[in-house]
DSSP file (Angstrom, degrees, kcal/mol; ACC not computed):
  #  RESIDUE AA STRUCTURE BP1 BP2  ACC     N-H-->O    O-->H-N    N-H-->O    O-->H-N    TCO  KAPPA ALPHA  PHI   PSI    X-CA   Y-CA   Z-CA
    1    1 A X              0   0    0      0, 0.0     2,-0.3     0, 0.0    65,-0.0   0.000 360.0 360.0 360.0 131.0   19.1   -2.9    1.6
    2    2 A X    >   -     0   0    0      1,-0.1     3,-1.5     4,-0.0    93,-0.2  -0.737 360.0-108.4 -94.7 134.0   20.6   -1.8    4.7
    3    3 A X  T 3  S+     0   0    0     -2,-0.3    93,-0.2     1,-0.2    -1,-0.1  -0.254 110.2  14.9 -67.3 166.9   18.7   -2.5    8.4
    4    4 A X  T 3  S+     0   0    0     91,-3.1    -1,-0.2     1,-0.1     2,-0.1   0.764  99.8 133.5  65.0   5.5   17.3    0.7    9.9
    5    5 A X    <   -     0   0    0     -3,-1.5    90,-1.1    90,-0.4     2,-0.5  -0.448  53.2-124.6 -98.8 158.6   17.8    2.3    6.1
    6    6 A X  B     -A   94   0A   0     88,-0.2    88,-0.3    -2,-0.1    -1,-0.1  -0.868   2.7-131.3-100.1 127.5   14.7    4.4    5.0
    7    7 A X        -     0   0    0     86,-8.9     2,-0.2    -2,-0.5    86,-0.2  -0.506  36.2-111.2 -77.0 166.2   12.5    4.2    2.1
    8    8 A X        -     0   0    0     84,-0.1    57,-0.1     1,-0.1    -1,-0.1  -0.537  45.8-103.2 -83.7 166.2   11.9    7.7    0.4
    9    9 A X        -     0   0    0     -2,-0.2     2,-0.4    83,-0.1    83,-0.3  -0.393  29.9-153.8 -70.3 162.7    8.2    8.6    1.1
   10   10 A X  E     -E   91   0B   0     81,-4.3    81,-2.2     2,-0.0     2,-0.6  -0.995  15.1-152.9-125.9 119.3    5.3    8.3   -1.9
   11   11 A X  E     -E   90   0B   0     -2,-0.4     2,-0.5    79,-0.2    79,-0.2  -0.949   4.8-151.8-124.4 162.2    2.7   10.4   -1.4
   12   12 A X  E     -E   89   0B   0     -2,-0.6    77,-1.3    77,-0.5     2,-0.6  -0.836  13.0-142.1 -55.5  72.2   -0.3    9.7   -2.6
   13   13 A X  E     -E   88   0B   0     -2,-0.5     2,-1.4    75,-0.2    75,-0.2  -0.652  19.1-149.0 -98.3 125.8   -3.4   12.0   -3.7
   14   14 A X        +     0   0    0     73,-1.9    72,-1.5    -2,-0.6     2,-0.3  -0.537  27.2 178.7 -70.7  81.7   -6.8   10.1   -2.5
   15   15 A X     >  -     0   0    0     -2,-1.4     4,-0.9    70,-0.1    70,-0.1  -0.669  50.7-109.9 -85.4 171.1   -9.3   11.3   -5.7
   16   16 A X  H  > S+     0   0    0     -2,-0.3     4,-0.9     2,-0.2    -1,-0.1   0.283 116.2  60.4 -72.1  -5.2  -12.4   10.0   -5.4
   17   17 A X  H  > S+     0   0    0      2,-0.2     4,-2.1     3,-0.1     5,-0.3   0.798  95.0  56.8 -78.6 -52.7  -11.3    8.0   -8.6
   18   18 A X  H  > S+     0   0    0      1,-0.2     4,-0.5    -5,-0.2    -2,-0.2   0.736 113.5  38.2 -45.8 -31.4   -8.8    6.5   -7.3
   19   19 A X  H  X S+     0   0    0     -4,-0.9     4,-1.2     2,-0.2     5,-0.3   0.850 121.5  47.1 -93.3 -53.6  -11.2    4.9   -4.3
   20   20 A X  H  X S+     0   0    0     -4,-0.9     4,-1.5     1,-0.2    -2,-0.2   0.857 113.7  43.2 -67.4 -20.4  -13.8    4.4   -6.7
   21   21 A X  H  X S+     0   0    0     -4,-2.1     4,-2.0     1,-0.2    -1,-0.2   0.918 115.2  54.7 -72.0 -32.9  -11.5    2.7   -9.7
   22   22 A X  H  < S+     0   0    0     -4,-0.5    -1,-0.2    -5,-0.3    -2,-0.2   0.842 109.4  43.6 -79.3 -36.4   -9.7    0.5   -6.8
   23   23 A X  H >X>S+     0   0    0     -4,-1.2     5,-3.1     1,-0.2     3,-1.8   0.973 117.4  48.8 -80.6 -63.3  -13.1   -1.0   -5.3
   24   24 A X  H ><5S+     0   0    0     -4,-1.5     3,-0.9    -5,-0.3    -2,-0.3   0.886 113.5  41.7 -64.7 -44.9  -14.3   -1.6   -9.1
   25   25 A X  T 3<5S+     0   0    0     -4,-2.0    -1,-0.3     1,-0.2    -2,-0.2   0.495 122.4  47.7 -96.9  17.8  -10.7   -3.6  -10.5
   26   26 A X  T <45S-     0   0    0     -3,-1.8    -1,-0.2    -5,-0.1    -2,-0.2   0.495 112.6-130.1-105.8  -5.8  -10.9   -5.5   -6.9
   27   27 A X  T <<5 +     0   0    0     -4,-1.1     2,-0.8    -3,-0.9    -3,-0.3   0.921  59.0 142.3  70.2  39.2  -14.5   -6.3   -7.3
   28   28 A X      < -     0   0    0     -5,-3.1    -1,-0.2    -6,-0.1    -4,-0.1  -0.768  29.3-175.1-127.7 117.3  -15.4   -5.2   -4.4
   29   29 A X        +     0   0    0     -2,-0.8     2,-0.4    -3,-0.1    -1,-0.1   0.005  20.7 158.4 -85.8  28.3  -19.0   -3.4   -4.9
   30   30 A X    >   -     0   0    0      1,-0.2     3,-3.4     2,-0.1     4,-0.5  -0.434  48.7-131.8 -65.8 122.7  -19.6   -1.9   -1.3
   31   31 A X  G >> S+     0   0    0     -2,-0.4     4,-2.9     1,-0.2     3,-1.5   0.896 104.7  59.9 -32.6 -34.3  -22.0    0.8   -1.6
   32   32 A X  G 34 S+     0   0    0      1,-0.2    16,-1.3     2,-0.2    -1,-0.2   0.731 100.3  60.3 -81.6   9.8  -19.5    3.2    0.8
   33   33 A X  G <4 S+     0   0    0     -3,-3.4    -1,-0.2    14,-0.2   -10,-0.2   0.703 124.3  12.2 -89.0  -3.4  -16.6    2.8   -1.9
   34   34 A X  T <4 S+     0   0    0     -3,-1.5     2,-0.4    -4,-0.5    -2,-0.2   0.199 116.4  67.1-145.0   4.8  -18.4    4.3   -4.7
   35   35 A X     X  -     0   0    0     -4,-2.9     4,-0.6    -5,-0.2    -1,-0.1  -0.984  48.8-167.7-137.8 142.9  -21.7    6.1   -3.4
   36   36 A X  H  > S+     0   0    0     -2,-0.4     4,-1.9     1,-0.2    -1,-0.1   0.753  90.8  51.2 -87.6 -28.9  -21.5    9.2   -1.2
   37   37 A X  H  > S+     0   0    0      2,-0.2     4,-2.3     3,-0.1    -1,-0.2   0.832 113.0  49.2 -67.9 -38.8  -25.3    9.3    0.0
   38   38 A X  H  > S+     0   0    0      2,-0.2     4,-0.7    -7,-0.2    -2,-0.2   0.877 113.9  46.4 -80.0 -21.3  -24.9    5.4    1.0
   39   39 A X  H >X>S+     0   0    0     -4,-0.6     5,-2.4     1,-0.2     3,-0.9   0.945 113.5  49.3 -91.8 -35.3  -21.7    6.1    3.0
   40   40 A X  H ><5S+     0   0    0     -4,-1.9     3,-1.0     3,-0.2    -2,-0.2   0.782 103.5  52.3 -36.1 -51.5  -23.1    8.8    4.5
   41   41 A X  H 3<5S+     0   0    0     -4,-2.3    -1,-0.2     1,-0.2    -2,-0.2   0.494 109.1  55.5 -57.6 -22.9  -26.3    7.3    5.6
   42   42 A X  H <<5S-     0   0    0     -3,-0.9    -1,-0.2    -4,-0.7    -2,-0.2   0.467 127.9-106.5 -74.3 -12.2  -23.7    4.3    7.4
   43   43 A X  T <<5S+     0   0    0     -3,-1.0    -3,-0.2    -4,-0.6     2,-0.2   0.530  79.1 138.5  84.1  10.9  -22.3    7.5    9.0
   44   44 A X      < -     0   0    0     -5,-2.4    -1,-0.4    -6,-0.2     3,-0.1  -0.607  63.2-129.1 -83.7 161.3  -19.3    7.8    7.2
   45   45 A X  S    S-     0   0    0     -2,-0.2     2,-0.3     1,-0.1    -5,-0.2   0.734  83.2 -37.3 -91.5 -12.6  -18.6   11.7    6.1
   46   46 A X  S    S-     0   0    0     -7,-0.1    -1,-0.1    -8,-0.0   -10,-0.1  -0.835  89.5 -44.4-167.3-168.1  -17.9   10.0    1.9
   47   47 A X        -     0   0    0     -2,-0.3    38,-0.3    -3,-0.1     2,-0.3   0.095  57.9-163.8 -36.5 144.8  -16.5    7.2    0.2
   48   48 A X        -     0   0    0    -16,-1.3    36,-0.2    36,-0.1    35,-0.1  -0.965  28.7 -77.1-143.7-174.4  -13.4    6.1    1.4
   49   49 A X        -     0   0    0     34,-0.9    34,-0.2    -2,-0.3     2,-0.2  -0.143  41.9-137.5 -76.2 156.7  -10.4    3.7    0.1
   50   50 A X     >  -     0   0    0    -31,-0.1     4,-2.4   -17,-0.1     5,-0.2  -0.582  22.9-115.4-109.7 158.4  -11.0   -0.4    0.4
   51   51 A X  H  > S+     0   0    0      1,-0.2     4,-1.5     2,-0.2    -2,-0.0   0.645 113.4  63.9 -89.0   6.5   -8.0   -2.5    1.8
   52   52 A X  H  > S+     0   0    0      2,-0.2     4,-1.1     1,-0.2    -1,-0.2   0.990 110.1  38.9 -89.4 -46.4   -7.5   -4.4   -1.3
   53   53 A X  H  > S+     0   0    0      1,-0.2     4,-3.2     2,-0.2     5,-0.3   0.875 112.6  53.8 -48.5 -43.7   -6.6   -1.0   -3.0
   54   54 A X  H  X S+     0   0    0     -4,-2.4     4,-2.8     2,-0.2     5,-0.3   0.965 107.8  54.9 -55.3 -56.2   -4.8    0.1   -0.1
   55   55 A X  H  X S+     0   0    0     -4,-1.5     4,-2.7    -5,-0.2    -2,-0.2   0.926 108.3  51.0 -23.1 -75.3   -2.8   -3.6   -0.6
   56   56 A X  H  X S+     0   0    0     -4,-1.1     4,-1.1     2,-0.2    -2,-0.2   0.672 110.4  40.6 -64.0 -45.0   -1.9   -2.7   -3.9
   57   57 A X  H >X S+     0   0    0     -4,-3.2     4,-1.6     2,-0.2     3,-1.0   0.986 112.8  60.6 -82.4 -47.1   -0.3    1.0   -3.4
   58   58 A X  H 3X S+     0   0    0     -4,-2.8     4,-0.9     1,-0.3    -2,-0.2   0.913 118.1  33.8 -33.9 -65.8    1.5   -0.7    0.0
   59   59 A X  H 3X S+     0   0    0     -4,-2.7     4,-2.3    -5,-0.3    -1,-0.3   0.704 110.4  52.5-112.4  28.0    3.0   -2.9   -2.6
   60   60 A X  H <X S+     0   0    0     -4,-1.1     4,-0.7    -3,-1.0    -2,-0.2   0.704 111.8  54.0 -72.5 -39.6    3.6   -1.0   -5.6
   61   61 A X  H  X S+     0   0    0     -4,-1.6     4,-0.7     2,-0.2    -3,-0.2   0.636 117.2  43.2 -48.6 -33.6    5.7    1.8   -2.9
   62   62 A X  H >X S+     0   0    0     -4,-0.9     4,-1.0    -5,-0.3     3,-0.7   0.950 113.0  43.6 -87.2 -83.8    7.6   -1.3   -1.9
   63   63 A X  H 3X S+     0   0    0     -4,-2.3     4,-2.2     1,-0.2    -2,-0.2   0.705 117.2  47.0 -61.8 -15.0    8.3   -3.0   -5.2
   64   64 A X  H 3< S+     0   0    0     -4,-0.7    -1,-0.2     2,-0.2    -2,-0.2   0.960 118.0  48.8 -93.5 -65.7    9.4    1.0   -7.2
   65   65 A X  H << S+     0   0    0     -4,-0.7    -2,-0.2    -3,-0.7    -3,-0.1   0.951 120.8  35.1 -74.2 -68.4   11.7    1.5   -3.5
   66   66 A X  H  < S-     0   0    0     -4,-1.0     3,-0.2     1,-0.1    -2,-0.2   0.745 105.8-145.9 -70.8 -39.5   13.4   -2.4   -4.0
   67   67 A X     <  -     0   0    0     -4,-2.2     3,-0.2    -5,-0.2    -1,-0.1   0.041  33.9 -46.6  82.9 171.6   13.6   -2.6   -7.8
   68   68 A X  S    S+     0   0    0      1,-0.3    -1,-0.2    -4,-0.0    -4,-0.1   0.281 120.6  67.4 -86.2 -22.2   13.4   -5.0  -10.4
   69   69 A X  S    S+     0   0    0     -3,-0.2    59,-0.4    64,-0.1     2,-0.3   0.052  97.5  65.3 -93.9  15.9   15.6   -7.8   -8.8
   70   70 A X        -     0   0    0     57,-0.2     2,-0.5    -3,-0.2    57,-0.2  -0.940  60.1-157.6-142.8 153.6   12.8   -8.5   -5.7
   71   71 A X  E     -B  126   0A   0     55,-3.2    55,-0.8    -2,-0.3    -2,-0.0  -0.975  28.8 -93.7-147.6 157.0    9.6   -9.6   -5.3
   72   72 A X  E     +B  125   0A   0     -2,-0.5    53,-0.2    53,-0.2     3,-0.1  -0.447  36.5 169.9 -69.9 131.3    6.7   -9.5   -3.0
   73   73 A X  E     -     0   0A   0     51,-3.0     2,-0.3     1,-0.8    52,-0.2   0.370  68.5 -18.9-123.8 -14.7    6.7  -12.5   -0.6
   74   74 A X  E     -B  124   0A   0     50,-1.4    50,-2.0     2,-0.0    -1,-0.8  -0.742  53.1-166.5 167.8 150.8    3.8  -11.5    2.0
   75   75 A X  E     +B  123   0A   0     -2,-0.3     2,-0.3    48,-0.2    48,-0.3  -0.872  12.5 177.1-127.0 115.9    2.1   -8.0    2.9
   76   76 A X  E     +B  122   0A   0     46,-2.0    46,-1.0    -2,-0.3     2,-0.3  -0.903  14.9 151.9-132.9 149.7    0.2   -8.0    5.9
   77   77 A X        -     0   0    0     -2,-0.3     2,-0.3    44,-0.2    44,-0.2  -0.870  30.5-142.5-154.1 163.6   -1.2   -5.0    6.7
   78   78 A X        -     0   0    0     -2,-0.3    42,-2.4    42,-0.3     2,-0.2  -0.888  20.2-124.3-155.6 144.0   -4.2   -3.4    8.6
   79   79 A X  B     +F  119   0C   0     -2,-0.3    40,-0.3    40,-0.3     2,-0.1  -0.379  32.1 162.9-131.5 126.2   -6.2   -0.4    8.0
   80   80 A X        +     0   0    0     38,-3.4     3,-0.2     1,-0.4    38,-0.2  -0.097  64.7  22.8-117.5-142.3   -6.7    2.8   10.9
   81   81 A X  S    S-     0   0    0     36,-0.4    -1,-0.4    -2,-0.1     2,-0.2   0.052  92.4-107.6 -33.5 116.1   -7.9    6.2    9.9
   82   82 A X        -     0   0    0      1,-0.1     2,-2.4    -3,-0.1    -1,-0.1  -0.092  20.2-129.9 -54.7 116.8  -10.0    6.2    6.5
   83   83 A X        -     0   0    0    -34,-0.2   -34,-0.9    -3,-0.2     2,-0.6  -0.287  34.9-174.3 -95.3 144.6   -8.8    7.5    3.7
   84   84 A X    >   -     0   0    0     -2,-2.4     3,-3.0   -36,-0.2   -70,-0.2  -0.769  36.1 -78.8-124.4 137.9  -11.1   10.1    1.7
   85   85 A X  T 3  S+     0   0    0     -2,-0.6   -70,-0.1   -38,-0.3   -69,-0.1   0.183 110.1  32.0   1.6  70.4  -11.6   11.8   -0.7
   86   86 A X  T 3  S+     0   0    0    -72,-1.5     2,-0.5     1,-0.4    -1,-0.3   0.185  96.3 115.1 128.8 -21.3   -9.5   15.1   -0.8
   87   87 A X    <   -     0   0    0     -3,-3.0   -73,-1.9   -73,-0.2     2,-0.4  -0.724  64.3-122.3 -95.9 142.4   -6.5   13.8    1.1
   88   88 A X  E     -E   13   0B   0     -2,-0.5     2,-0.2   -75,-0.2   -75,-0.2  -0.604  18.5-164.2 -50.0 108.7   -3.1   13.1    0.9
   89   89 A X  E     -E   12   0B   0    -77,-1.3   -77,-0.5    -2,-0.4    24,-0.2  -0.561  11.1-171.3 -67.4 153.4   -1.8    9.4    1.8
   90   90 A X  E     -E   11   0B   0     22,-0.7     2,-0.5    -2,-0.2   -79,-0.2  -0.648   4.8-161.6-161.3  97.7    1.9    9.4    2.4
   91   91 A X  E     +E   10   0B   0    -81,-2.2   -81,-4.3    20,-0.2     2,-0.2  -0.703  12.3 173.2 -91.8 138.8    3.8    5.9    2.7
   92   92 A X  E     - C   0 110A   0     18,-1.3    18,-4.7    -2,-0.5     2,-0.2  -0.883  13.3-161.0-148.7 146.1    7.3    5.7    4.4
   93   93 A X  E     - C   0 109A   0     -2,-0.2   -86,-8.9    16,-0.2     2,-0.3  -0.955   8.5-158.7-151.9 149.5    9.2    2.3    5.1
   94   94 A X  E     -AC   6 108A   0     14,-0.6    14,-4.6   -88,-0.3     2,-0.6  -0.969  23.4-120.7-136.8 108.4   11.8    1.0    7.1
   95   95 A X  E     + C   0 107A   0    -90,-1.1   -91,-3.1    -2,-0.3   -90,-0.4  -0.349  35.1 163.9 -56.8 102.7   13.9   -1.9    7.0
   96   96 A X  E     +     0   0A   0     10,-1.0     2,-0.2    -2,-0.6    -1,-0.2   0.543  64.7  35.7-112.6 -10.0   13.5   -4.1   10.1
   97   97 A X  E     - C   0 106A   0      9,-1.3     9,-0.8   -95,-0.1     2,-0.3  -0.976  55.9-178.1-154.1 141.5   14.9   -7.1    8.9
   98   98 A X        +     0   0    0      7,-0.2     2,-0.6    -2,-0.2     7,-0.2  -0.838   9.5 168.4-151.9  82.6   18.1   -8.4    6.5
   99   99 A X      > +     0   0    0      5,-0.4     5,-1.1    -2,-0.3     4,-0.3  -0.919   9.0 170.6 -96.7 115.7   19.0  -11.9    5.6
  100  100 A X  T   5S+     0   0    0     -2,-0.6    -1,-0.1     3,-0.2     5,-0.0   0.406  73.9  69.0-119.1  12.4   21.6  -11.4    2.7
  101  101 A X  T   5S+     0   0    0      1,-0.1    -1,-0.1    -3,-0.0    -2,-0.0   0.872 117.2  27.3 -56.9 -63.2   22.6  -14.9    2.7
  102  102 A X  T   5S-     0   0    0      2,-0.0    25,-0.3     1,-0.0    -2,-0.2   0.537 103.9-120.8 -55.3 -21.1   19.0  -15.4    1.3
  103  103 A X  T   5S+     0   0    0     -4,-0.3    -3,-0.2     1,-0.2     2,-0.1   0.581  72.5 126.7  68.5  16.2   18.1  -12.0   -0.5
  104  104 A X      < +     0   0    0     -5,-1.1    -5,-0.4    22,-0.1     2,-0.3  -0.387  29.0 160.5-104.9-179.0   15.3  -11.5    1.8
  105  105 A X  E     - D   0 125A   0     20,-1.7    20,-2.6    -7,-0.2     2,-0.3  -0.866  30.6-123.7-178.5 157.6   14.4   -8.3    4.2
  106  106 A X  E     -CD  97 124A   0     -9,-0.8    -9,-1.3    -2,-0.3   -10,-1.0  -0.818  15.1-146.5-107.0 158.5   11.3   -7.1    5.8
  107  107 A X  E     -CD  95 123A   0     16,-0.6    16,-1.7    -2,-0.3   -12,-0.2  -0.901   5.5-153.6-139.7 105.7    9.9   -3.9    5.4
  108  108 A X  E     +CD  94 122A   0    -14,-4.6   -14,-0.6    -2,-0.5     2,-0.3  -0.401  27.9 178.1 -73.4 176.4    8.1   -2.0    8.2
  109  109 A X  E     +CD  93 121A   0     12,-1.0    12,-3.8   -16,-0.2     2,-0.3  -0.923   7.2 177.8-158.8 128.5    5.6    0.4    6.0
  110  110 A X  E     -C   92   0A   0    -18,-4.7   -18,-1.3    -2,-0.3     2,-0.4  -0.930  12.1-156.7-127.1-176.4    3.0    2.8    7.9
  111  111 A X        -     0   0    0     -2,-0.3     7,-1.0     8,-0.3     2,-0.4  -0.922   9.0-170.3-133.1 151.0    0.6    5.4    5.8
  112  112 A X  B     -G  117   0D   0     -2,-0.4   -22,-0.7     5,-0.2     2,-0.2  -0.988   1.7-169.5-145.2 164.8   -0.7    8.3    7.5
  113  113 A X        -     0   0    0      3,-4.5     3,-0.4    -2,-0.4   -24,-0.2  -0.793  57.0 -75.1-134.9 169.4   -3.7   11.1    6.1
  114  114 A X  S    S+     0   0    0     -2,-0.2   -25,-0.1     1,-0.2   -31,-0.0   0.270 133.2  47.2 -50.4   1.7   -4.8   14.3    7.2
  115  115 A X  S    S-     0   0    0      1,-0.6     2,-0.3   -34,-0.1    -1,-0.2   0.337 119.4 -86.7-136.3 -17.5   -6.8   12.2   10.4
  116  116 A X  S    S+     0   0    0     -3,-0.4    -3,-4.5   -35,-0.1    -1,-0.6  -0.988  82.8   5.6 169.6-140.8   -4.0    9.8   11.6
  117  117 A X  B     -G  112   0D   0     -2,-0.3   -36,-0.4    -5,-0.2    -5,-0.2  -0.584  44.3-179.0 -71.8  91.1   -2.6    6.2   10.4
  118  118 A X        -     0   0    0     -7,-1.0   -38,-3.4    -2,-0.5     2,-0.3   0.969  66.9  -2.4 -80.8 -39.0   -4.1    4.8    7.6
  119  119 A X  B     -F   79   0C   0    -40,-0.3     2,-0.6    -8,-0.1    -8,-0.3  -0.960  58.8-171.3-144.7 156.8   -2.3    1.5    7.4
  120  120 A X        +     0   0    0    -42,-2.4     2,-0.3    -2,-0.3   -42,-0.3  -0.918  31.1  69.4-130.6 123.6    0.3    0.0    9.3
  121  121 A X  E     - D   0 109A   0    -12,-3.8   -12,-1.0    -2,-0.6     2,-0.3  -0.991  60.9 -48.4 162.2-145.5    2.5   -3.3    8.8
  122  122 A X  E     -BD  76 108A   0    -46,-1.0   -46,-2.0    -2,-0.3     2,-0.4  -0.866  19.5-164.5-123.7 152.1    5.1   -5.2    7.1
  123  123 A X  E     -BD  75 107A   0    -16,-1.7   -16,-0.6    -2,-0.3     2,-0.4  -0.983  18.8-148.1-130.1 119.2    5.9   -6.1    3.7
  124  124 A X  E     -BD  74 106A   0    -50,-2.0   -51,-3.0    -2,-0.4   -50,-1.4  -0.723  14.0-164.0 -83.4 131.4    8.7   -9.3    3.2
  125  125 A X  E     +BD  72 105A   0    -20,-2.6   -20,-1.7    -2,-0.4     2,-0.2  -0.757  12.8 169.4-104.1 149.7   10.9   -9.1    0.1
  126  126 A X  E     -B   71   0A   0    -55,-0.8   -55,-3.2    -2,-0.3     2,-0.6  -0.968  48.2 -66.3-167.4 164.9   13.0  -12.0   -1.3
  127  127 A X        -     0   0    0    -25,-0.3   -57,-0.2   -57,-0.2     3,-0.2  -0.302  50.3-128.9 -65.7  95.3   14.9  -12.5   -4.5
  128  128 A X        -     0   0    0     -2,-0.6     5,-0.1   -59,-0.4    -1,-0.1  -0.138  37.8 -85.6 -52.3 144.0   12.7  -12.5   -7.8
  129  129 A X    >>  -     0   0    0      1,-0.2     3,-1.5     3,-0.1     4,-0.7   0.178  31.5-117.2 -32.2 137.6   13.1  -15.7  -10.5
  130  130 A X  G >4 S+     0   0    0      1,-0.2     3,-0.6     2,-0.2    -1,-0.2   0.882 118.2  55.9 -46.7 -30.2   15.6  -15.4  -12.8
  131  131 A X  G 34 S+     0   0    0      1,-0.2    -1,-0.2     6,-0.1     5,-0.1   0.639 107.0  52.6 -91.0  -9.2   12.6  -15.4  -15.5
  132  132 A X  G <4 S+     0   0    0     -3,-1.5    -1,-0.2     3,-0.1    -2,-0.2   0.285  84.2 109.6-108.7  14.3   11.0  -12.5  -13.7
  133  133 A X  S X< S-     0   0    0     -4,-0.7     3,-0.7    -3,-0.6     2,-0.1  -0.079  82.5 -86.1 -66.2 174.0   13.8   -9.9  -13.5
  134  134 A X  T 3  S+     0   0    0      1,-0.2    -1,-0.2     3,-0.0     3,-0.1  -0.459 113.5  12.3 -73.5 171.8   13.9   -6.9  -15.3
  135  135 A X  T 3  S+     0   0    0      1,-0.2     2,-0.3    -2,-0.1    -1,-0.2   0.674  89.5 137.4  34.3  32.2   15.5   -7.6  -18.9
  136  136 A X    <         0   0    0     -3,-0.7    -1,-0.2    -5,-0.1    -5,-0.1  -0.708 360.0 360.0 -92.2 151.3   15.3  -11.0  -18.5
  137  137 A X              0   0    0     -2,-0.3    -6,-0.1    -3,-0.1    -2,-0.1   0.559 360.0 360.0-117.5 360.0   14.0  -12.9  -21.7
């Protein structure tokens, strides 16, 4: 990893499965992540995505970009513009920081939709176990 180097973008397509599947394997049972009359009635226009799914594609885009030899060392992240149902997500990341004495780097990462910034922040990488590489036995 280079500083300043670019990840390539992932985008994303936001079904209404995806938002409903992500709420359900995170446990998180809020009516607006899986019913469209209850989010509506909060004044949202549907469902939209929960941050723990949002977590999870932030670092699944990260670890697929860094490869097999890295591992997630902290995520923090925060949530803008909702994403719903019918839209495109599309994460692109930028390498803001490079200790290669250590094997570590930070990783800026924003997401954007059709209505702005859906999350924005940094994900730290550092040098996975020897027992957790790929093709390790």
């Amino acid at each position: 990893m280079e500083l300043g180097g670019e990840l390539p973008p992932l985008e994303i397509a936001v079904t209404r499965t995806l938002i409903v599947a992500g709420a359900v394997a995170s446990r998180d049972y809020q009516d607006v992540h899986h019913d469209a009359k209850a989010a509506r009635d909060k004044g949202s226009p549907d469902i939209f995505m929960n941050i723990l799914t949002t977590n999870g594609l932030v670092g699944r885009y990260v670890t697929d970009c860094v490869g097999p030899d890295k591992r997630l060392c902290a995520v923090r992240i925060r949530l803008g513009a909702p994403n719903y149902p019918g839209d495109t997500m599309v994460l692109r990341g930028t390498v803001t920081r490079v200790d290669e004495a250590a094997g570590t780097a930070e990783i800026s990462v924003v997401g954007t939709n059709g209505i702005g910034r859906h999350v924005t922040g940094t994900v730290g990488v550092g040098p996975a176990p020897a027992g957790e590489r790929a093709g390790s036995e």
